[in-house]
C-alpha positions in Angstrom: -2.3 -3.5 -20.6 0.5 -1.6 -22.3 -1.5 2.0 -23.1 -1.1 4.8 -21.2 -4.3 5.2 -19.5 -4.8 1.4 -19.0 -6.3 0.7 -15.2 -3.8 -1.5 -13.2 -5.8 -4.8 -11.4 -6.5 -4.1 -8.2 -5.1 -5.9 -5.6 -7.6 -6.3 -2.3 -6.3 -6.9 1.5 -9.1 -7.9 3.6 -9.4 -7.9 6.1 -5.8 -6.2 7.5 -4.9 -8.2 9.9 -3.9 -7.5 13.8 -2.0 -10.5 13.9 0.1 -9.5 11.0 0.9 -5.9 12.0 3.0 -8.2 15.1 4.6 -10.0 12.4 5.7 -6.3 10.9 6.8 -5.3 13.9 9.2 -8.1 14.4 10.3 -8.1 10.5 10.8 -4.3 10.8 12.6 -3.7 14.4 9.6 -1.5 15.1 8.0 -1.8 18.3 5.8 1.3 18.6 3.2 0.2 20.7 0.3 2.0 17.8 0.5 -1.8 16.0 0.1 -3.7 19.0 -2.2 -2.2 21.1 -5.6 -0.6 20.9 -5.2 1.4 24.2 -2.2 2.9 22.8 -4.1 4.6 19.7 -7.3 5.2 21.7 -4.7 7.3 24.6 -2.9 8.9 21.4 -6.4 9.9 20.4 -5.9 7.9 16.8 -8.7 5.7 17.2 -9.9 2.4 18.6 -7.8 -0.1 16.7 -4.4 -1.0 16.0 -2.8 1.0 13.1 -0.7 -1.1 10.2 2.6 -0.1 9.5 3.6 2.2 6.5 6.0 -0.1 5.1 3.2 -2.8 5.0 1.0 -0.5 3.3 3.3 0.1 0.9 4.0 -3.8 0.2 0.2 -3.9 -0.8 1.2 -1.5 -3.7 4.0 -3.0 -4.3 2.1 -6.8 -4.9 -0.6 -4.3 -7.1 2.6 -3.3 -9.4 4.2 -6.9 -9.2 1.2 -8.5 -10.3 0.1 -5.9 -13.2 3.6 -6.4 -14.4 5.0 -9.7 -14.2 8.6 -9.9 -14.3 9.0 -6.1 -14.3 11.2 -4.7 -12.1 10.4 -1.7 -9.9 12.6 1.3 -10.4 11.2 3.7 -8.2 8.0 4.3 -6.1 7.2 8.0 -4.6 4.5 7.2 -2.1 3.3 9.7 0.1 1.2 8.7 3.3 -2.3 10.3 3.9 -3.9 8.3 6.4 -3.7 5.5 8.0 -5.1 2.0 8.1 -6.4 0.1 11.1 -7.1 -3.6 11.4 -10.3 -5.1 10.1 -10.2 -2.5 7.4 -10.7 -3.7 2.9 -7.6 -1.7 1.6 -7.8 -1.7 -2.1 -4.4 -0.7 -3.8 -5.0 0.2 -7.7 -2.8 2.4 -10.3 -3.2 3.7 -13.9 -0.2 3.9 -16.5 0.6 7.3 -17.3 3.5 6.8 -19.6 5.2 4.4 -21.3 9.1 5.0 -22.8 12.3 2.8 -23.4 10.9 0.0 -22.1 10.1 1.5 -19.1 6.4 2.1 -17.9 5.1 5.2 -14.9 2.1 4.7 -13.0 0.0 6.5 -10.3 -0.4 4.6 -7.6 -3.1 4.9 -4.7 -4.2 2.5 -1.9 -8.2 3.3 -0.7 -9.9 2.2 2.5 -12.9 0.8 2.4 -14.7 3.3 3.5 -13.1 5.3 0.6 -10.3 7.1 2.3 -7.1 7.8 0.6 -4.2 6.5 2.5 -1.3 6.8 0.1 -1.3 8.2 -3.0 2.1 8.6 -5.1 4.0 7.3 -8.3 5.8 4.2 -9.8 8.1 3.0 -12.3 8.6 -0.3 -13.7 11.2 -1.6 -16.3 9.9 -3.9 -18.5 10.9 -7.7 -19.2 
């Protein structure tokens, strides 16, 4: 995989986990009640389930880009959020390479639901080993 165009692996969470998102939520300081309890979202009129946290999301990405590239480091990530993602969901993060330059490598980036939502879509960069 060193061409622009090449397809990144995809990297598959599933399910997302409840249990997890209260894990986040300790490990981030971030107690807003939308990852820990249902009747929160359902009151906010988000839905029925409990809503992972952004940062998480973005950690699925991240493990995509880690994975594609081993001992790469990441240089920048531009992720922009379009949706969220509720426990029980298949989240699928992926990525193509769109350029390649002094040993340096840019991808797109997205992270699908499994019911084929977008939920962030965005750009990476990676210096090569």
């Amino acid at each position: 995989m060193t061409a622009v165009g090449d397809i990144l692996p995809e990297f598959v969470v599933d399910p997302v986990d409840a249990e997890a998102m209260k894990e986040w939520a300790v490990f981030l300081h971030d107690p807003n009640p939308i990852h820990l309890d249902a009747t929160v979202v359902q009151a906010k009129g988000l839905g029925d389930r409990v809503i992972n946290q952004g940062p998480a999301n973005v950690a699925y990405v991240m493990n995509m880009l880690a994975a594609a590239f081993p001992g790469a480091t990441l240089t920048a990530i531009e992720s922009r959020f379009v949706d969220n993602v509720y426990a029980g969901e298949r989240v699928v993060a992926s990525g193509a390479i769109t350029a390649i330059a002094d040993g340096a490598v840019t991808c797109t980036i997205a992270l699908v639901a499994g019911d084929g939502r977008p939920v962030i879509t965005g750009t990476a960069s990676m210096r090569l080993p």
